[in-house]
N, C-alpha and C positions, 0 to 999 in steps of 0.2 A: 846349271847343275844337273846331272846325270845320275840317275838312279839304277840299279842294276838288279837283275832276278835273284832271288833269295829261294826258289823254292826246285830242289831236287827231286822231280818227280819219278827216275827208277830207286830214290835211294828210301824217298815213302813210303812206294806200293812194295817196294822188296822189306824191309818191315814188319811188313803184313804177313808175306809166306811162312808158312810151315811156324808160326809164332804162335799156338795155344799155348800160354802156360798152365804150371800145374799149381795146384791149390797152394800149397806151399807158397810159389811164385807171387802168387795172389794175395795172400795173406801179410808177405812180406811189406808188400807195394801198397797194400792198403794201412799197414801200419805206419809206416814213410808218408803217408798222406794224412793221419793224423797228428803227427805233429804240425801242421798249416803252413809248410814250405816248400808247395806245389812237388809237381812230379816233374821226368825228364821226358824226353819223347819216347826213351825205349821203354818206358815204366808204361807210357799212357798205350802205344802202340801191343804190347803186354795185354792190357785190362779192354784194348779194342775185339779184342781176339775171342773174348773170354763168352760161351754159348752156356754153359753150365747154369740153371736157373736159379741153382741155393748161390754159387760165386756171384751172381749179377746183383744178388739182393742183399750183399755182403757191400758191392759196393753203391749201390742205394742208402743202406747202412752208413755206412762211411761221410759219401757226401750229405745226407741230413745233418751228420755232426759237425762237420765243416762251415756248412751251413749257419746252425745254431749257434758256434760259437762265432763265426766270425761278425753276423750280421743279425741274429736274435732273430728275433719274430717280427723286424721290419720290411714293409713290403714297397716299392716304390712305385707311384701311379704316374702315368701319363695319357695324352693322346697325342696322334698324327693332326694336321691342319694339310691337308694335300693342294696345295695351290694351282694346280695344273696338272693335266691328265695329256696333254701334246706332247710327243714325242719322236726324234727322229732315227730312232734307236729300231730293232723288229727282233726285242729278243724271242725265240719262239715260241718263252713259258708265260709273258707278260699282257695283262689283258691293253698295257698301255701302246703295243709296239704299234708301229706304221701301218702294219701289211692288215691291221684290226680296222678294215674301212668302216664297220658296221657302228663302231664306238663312236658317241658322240664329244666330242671334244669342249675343253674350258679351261681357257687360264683364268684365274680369278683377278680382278680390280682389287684395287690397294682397298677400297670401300668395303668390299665382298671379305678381303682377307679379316679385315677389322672387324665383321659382323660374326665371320666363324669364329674366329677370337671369342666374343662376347658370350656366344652361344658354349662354347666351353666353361666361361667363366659361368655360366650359370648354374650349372650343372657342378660345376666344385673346384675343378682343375686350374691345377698352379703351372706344370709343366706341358711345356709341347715341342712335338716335333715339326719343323716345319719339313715338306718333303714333295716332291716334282718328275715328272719328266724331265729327258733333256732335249730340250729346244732353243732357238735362238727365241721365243716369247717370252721364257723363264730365266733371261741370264743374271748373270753375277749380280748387277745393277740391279736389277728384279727383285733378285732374293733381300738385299743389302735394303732395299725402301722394305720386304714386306715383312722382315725383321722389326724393323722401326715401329710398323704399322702394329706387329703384336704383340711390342712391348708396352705401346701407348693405350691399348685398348682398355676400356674398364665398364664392368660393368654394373648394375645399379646399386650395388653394394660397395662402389669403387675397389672390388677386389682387381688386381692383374695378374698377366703371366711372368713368373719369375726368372722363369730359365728357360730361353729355347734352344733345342739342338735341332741339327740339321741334317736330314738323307738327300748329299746331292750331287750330281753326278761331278767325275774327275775335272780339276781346272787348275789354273797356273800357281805357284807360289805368290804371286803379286796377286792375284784375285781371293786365296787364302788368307792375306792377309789383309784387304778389306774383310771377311765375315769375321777376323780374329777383335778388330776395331768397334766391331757391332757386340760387343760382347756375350759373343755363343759359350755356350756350353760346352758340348761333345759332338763330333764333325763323324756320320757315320756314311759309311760307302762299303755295298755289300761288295764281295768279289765275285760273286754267285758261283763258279767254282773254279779251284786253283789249278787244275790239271789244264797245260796249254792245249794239250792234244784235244780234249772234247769243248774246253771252251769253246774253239773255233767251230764246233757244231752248232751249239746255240747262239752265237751272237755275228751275225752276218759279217763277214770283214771288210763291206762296203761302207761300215756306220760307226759314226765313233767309237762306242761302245764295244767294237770290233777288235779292236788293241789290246791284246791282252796285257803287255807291259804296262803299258800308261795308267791300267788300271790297277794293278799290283801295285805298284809303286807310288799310288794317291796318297798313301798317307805320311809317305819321305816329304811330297810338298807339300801336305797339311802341315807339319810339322813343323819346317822350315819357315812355313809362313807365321809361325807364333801358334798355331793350332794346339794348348796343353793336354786334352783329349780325345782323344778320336775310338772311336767304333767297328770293329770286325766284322763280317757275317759272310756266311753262304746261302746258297738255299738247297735245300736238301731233297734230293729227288734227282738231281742228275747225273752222279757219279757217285760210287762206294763211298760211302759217309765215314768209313773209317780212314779213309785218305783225306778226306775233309779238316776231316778232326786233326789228324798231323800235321796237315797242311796251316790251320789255323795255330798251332802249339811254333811253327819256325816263325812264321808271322810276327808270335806275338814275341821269341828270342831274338828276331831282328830289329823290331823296334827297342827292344831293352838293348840289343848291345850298341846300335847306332843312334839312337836319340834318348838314352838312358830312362824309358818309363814305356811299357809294354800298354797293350790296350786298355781304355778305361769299361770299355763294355765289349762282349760278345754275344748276336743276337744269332739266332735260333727256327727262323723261316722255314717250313715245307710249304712245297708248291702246292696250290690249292685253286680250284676250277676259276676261271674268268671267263667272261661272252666272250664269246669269238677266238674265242682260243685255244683249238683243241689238244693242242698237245699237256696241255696243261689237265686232262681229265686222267683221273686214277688209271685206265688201264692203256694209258700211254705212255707216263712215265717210265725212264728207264735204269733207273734204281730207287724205286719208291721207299721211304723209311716207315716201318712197323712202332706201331703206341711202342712195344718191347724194348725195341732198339734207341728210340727217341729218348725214351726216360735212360737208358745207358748212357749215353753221350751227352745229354745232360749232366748226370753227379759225376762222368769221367771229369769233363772239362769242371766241375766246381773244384775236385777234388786237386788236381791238375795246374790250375789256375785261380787258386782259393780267394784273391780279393780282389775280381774282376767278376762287374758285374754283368748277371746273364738275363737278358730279356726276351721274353714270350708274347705275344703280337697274338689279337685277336682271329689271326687266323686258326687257333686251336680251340676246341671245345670246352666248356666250361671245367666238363668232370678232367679234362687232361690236363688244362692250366691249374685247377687246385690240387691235381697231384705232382705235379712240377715243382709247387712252390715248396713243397715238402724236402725236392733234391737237389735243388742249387736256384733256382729262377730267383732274382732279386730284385726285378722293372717288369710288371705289366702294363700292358694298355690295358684301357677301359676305353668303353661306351664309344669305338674309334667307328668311322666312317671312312672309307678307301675311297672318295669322288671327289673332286672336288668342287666346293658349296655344298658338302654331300651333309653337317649338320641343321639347316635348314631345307633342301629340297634333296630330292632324290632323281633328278633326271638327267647323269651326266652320269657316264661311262665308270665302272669300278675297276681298281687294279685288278684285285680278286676277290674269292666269294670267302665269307666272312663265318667262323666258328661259332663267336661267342657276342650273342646280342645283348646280352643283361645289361640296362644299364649302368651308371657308377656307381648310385647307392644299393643297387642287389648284389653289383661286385664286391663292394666295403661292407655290408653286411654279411658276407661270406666269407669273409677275413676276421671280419672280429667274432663270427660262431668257432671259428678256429683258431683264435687266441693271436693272430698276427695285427702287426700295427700299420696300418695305411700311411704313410708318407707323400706328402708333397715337398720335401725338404728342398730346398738349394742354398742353405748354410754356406757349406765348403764351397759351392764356386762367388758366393760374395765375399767367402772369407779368405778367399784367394788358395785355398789349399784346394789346390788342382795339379793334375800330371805328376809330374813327381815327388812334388810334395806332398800330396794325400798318401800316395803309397808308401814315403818314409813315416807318415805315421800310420796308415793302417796294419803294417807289418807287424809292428810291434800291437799292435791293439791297444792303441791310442786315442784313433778316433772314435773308439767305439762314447768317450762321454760326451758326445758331437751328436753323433749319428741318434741314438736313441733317443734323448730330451728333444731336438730337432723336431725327429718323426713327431712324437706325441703333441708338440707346441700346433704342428699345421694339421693335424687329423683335430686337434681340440677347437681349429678354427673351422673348419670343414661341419663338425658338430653343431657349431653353434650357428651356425650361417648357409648351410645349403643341407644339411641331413632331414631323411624323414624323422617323424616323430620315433618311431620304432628304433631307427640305427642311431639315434641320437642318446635314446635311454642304454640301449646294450652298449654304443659307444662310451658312455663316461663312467658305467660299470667297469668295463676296461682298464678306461685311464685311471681311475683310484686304484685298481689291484696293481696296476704298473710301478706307481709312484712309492707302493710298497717294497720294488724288489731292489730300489738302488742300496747298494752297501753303502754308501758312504752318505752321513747327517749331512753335511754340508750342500752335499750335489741334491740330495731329495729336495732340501727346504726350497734350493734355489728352480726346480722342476717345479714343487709346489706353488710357487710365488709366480711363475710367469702362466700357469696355468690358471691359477686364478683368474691375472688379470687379464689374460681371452677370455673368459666369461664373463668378463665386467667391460667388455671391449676393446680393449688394445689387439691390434693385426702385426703379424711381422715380428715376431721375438724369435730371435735364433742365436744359440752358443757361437 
């Protein structure tokens, strides 16, 4: 099976020229994005354009409502599990590539993966990503036992991980569909940037990673391989982020019109300093993105792409990740580690340098002084409403009586089982004011009733 390039890159960046619209323009575009039927690419290429600081904040505006309405005030947690830091890859922004002799290197033992596992579970965490170099240490086979290994772990509370997705590098349709057999989550592979012409600057063409097709077209064989989710992203700092952003809006019309269900996530990476690796320091980069610019392209693409969600990676700073969440971010990491073993020791090589250290309960603490609801949910992927069926119902705003009882049932478990005393008392002040906003007698009693019984002990209750 043959997959083919989907991305025009004079017909993007030509888009881009001489395109400021006017307020008017603007106005119009953002109203067409209130009713939560995403935009087109010439609407979004339009709002790329837009320098104007009262327009920018019109559509900051915009996407917060988008926001609110589609997905309320719930917030989704996870962390990375990094198994391996070997790589034979030399991209020139990554602290993990070859030419990094100075890095100390570790694939992790199925023993080791199991122990980070635990080390999450203690600290609260339902979801993980598992996530690697690419090496012949770390392959398919590899991945496929260390899945296994992080679904069996438990720890002294016998809490587990419910749902792991996966960051990892391009591979066959027959090897997609071993991780589809392991029951993954959402299969994410950054493209890091779409433009053929500078890719080939950053990613040596002697290394696999060097393909720019192969790479592009990972998620035709996810897909194929039974893959129901998969995960977008670039990383921002190597080319005009507004060509980025086009470039991810055809992405995600290619997979809607060839495998009918567009991305399940778009994640949101700027390059951020790693040892050994200077290109990767602020005044190397060569198109570095502005706090300004970043929160832009965040509530573009909410607004844009209103029921995919958008996740932020501890590589941003606190005060930037809780203004995010305000304009479209729907999945942060928490209390994440870039090494791997890196939650029990610290002497193995990081991808990169790390924004936000708080750990999970100052992060969840921070969420519910701001009235948002911490989620560890994976409902819909046990309830099989994944790929295209979650989107037939989230369109309609269906899933929304899923999504919220969901969130509140595993934050109520988080509560009672791993919070400090402090976010445990503000946490279930919370969930009583929550339990008051469902409109409907029925859906409350039945929210009431299973919340209960998490505090009287039962784990694991989800619509």
């Amino acid at each position: 099976m043959k997959f083919q390039n989907f991305i025009d890159r004079d017909k993007l960046y030509g888009l881009l020229e001489n395109n400021v619209p006017t307020e008017q323009q603007v106005d119009d575009i953002l109203n067409k994005a209130r009713k939560l039927k995403g935009l087109n690419l010439e609407d979004v290429a339009k709002l790329l354009c837009v320098e104007d600081e009262a327009q920018i904040q019109k559509i900051l505006d915009t996407a917060h409502y988008c926001k609110e309405e589609i997905y309320g005030k719930r917030l989704v947690l996870f962390a990375p599990i990094y198994t391996g830091n070997a790589c034979v890859n030399n991209c020139v922004y990554c602290g993990f590539r070859t030419g990094n002799v100075g890095l100390k290197r570790k694939v992790l033992t199925m023993d080791e993966i199991e122990e980070e596992t635990k080390q999450l579970l203690r600290m609260g965490h339902k979801r993980a990503l598992l996530i690697c170099g690419e090496s012949p240490r770390n392959d398919t086979d590899y991945m496929v036992e260390a899945i296994r290994r992080t679904y069996a772990a438990r720890d002294e509370k016998g809490s587990s991980i419910r749902r792991i997705n996966v960051e990892l590098a391009p591979m066959s349709i027959e090897d997609f569909a071993k991780l589809h057999a392991e029951k993954i989550g959402t299969y994410v592979c950054f493209q890091e940037t779409y433009d053929p012409v500078e890719y080939a600057k950053f990613h040596p063409a002697n290394t696999p990673k060097g393909d720019y097709l192969n790479r592009l077209t990972v998620m035709d064989r996810a897909q194929a391989g039974g893959i129901n989710d998969v995960g977008l992203g670039v990383l921002f700092g190597l080319v005009d982020y507004r060509f980025e952003i086009l470039a991810i809006m055809e992405h995600a019309r290619h997979l809607e019109e060839d495998w009918g269900c567009g991305p399940h996530t778009v994640s949101f990476p700027r390059i951020e300093p790693a040892e050994g690796t200077p290109f990767s320091r602020p005044e190397n980069l060569p198109n570095p993105v502005s706090d300004k610019d970043f929160m832009k392209i965040i509530a573009i693409i909410r607004i844009a792409m209103p029921y995919t969600g958008i996740i932020i990676s501890t590589r941003e700073r606190p005060e930037m990740r809780d203004q995010l969440v305000k304009y479209g971010v729907s999945q942060i990491s928490a209390a994440s580690e870039t090494n791997p073993g890196g939650y029990e020791e610290k002497g193995t090589g990081a991808q990169f340098t790390l924004g936000d250290h708080r750990s999970l309960d100052q992060v969840i603490s921070m969420m519910i002084d701001g009235g948002y609801i911490p989620s560890f949910c994976t409902g819909c992927y046990r309830k099989g409403r994944v790929g295209a069926d979650f989107m037939d119902m989230a369109k309609p705003g269906l899933i929304k009586e899923y999504c919220k009882p969901n969130a509140m049932f595993t934050f109520r478990e988080y509560l009672e089982d791993y919070a400090s005393p402090e976010t445990k008392a503000k946490g279930l002040a919370l969930l009583k004011q929550l339990v008051n906003t469902f409109p409907k007698e029925e859906l409350k009693k039945k929210v009431e009733g299973n919340l209960c019984q998490i505090g009287e002990g039962q784990r694991d209750l989800y619509f």
